[in-house]
N, C-alpha and C positions, 0 to 999 in steps of 0.2 A: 514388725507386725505384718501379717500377711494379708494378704488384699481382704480370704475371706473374714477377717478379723475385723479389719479396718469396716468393710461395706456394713458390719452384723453391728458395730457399737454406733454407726450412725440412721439406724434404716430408727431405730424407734421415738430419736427428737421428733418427727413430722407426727407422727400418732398422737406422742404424750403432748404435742403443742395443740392440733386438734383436740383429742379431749378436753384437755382445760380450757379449752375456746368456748366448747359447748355448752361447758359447766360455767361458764363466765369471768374465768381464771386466765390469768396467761404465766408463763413459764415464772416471772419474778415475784408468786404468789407461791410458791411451793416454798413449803418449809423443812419437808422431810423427804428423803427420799430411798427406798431401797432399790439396791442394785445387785442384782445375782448374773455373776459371771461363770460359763461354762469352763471348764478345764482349758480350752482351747483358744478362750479370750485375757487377753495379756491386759495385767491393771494399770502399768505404767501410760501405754498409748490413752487407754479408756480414759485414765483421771483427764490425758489435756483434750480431750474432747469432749467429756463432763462439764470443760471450762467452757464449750463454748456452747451448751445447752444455758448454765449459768452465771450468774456475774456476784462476785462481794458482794454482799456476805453470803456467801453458799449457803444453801438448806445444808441440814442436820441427813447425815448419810451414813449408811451400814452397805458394808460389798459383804457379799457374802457368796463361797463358791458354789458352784451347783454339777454335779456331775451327771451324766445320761440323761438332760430333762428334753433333750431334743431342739436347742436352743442355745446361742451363744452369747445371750447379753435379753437381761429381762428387769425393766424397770420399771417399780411402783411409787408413785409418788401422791404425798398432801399437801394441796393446797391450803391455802388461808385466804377466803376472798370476805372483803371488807362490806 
């Protein structure tokens, strides 16, 4: 994986853990998540870094590629907060 790979699959845990802060969720409240990877981000590295956004039972996930969107890793996620 190359650096700029590696710094792009983890710059958006801090965001998507902020939002769900705000929203009164925190990361083990997502249920679902999509994840669009650019041409240029590798799924292998992504998945064991995915592990450590989360923990068993992982949310419900679609990768999905994305080509020219200007971005090398973009994730949407639903919470479920109780």
């Amino acid at each position: 994986m190359t650096l700029k790979s590696l710094v792009a699959c983890h710059i958006p845990k801090p965001y998507l853990k902020a939002i769900l802060e705000a929203s009164g969720a925190k990361l083990s409240d997502v249920v679902k998540v999509t994840v669009f990877l650019s041409e240029g981000a590798e799924f292998d590295p992504f998945n064991d870094i995915y592990k450590e956004y989360f923990s068993e039972p992982y949310p419900a996930r679609t990768i999905a590629p994305a080509a020219n969107m200007g971005f090398m890793v973009q994730i949407d996620a639903i919470a479920h907060i109780s």
